[in-house]
C-alpha positions in Angstrom: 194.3 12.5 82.5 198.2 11.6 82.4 197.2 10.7 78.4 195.7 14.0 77.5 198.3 16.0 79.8 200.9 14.6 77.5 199.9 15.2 74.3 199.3 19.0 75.3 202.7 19.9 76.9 203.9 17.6 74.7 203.0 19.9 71.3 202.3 22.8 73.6 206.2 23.3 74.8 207.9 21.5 71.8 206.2 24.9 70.2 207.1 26.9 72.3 211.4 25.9 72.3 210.8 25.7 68.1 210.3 29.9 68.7 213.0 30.3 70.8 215.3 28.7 68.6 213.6 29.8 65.2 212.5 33.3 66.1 214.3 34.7 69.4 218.0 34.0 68.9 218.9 37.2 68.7 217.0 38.4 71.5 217.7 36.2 74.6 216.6 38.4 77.3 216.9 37.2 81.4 213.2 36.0 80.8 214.0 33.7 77.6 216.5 31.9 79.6 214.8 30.9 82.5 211.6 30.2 80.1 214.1 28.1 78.0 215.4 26.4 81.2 211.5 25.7 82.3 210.8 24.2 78.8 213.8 21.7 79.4 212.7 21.0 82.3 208.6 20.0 81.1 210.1 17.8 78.3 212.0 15.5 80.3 209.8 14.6 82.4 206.5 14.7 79.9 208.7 11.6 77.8 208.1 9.6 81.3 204.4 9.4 81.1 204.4 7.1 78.8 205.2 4.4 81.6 202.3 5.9 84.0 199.8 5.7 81.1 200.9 1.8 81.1 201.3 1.6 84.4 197.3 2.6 85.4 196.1 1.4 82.4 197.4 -2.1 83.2 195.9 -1.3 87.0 198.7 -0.3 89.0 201.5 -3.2 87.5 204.6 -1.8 87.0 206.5 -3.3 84.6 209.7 -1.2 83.7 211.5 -2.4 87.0 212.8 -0.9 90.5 215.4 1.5 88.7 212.8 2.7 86.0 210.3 3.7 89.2 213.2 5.3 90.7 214.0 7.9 87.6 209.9 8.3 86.4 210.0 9.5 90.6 213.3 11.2 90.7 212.2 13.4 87.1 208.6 13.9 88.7 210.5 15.5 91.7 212.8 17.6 89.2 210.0 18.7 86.8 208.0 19.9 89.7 210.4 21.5 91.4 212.1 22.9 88.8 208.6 24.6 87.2 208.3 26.4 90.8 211.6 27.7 91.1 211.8 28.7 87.2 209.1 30.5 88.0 210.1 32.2 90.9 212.6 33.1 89.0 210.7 34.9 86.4 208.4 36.4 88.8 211.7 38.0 90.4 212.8 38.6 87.1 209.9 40.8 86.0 209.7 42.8 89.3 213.3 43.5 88.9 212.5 44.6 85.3 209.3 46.9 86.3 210.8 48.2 89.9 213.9 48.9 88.7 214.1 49.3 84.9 217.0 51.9 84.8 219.0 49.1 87.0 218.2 46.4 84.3 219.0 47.9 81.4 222.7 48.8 82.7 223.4 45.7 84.9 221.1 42.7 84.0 221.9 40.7 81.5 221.7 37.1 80.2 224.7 35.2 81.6 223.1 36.2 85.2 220.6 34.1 84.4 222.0 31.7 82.7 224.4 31.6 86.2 220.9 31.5 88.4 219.4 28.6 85.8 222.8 26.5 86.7 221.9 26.7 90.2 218.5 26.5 90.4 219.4 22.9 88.7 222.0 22.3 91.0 219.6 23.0 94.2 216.7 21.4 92.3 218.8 17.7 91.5 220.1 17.8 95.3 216.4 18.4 96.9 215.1 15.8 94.3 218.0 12.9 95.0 216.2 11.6 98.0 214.1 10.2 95.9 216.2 7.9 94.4 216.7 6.4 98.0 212.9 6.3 99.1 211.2 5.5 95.9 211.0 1.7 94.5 208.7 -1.2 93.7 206.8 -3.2 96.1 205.3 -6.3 95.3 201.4 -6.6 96.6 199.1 -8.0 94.8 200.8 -6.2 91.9 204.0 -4.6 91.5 203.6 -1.1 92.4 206.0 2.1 92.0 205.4 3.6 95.3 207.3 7.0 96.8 208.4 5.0 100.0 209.0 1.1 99.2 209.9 0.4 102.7 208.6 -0.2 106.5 211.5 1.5 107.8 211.6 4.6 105.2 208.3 5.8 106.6 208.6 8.1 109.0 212.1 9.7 107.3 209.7 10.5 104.3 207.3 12.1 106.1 210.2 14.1 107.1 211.7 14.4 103.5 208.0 15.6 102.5 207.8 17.9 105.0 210.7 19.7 104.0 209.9 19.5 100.4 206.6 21.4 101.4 208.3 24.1 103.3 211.6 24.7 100.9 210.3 23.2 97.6 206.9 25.0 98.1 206.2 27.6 100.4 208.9 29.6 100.7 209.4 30.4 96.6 205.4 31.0 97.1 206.3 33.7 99.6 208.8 35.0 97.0 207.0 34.9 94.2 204.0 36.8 95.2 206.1 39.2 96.8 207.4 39.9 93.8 203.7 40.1 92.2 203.1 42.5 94.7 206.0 45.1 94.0 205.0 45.0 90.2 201.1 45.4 91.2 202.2 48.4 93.3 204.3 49.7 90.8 201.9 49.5 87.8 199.1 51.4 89.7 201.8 54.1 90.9 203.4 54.4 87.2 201.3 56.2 84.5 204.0 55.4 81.8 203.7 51.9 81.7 202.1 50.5 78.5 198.8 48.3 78.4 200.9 45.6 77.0 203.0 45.6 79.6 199.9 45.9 82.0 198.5 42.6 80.2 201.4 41.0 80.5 201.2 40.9 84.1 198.1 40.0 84.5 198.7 37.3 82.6 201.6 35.8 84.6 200.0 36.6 87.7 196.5 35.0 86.8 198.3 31.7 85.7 201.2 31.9 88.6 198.1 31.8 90.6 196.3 29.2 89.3 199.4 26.7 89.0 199.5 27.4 92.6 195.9 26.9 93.6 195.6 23.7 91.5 199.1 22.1 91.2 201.3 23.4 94.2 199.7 23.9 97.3 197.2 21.1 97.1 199.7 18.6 96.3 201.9 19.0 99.1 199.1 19.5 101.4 198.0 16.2 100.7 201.2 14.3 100.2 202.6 15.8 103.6 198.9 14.9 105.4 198.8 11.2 103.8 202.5 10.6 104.7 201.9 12.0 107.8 198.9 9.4 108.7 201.0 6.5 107.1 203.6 7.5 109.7 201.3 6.7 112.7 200.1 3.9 110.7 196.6 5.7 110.1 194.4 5.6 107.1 192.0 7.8 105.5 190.8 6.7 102.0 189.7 10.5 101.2 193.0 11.8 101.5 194.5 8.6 99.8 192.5 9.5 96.7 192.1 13.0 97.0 196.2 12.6 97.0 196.6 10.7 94.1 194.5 13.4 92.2 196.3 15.9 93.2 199.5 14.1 91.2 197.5 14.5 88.2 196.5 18.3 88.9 200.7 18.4 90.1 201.6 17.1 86.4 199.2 19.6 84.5 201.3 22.5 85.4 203.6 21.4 82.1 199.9 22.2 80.2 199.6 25.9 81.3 203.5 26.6 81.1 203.5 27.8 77.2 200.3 30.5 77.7 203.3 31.7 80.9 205.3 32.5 78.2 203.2 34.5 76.5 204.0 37.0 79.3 207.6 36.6 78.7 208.6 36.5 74.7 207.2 38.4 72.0 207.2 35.3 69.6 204.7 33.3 70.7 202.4 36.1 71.2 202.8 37.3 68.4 202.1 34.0 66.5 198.7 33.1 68.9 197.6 36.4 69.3 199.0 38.6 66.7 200.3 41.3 69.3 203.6 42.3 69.4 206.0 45.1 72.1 205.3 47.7 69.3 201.7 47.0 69.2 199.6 49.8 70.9 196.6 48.5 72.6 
């Protein structure tokens, strides 16, 4: 799974920054930005899987030592994170752009973005640096990269996770189809917007949707329920696994990122699809 994730957001958003750079230079709009900032964000953390495709492959040995598990965990925290507040961000974008298109065009431009992408990094790193204390190798019968390496850092995880779920999950959910519900209300009200525009919409909301059902909310479901059991020192070797899936499913949100930006910037649509903003559909 990790080996076939890579090689797809690998080529997948590598394509995708080659447009900005090559083909939207002269037209970085709010949306570009905080796609550009999302694209970063999947690239640094897609060169890490490299070490779990050794690490699972070689059953569970870790072999880059306790500072390499801490940054492959600390990036894992960042890429995730960072993919549900970018998008938040260009969910909030777009309603802003539908709701209140007059407002937009006079007020909005790209150096408020670029202002919001500098500190949706800056909240981002500081929710992720936990990480850096909890995570670490543990010697077993292997040497394993585990999210909390000691006795004593259980139940504080648990409580680290917990907020993670809450801040890092369910409240930019709450945003974000919020948002998707001012721009569905809008559309149907609006007679003038275009069927491009409709699509477009769709799109994002379709995929928002299913990064949440499959990478989001089942991940930190799990991870908060199987912390939660190793802080009463339960076990429950369905939710184990079913957690360690759910990593996987948490990592292929960096696959389904560059059809996002189809909703967002005209070159890539234009080069997969052949439709342009001037197209009439």
């Amino acid at each position: 799974m990790y080996g076939i994730e890579m090689c797809v957001a690998l080529i997948g958003n590598i394509f995708a920054l080659w447009l900005l750079v090559t083909r939207e230079r002269q037209n970085w709009h709010t949306g570009v930005v905080f796609s550009c900032n999302l694209i970063i964000c999947d690239i640094l953390y897609v060169l890490t899987l490299p070490l779990l495709i050794i690490y699972y492959a070689k059953k569970k040995d870790w072999m880059f030592g306790n500072a390499g598990c801490k940054i492959e965990r600390f990036l894992f925290s960042c890429n995730l994170y960072g993919s549900i507040f970018f998008i938040m961000c260009i969910s909030v974008n777009r309603y802003i752009a539908i709701v209140f298109p007059f407002f937009t065009r006079t007020y909005v431009r790209p150096k408020h973005a670029k202002i919001a992408s500098v500190l949706t990094w800056f909240v981002v790193i500081i929710a992720s640096s936990p990480v850096l204390k909890f995570a670490g190798t543990e010697h077993i019968e292997t040497t394993l990269c585990t999210s909390s390496h000691e006795e004593t850092l259980i139940k504080p995880h648990f409580k680290y996770t917990l907020f993670l779920a809450v801040v890092g999950c369910m409240i930019p959910l709450l945003v974000t189809f919020a948002s998707y519900f001012g721009v569905i209300w809008t559309v149907l009200k609006n007679k003038n917007i275009t069927t491009l525009e409709k699509r477009k919409v769709a799109l994002m909301i379709s995929l928002v949707c299913i990064l949440y059902a499959t990478s989001f909310v089942p991940y930190h479901c799990l991870q908060t329920y199987n912390n939660y059991l190793k802080s009463i020192k339960a076990q429950n070797c369905w939710v184990y696994n079913s957690y360690q899936v759910s990593k996987g499913l948490a990592t292929l949100n960096m696959c389904l990122h560059p059809l996002l930006y189809m909703a967002v910037f005209d070159s890539i649509r234009t080069t997969c699809c052949g439709k342009s903003s001037d197209d009439e559909l």
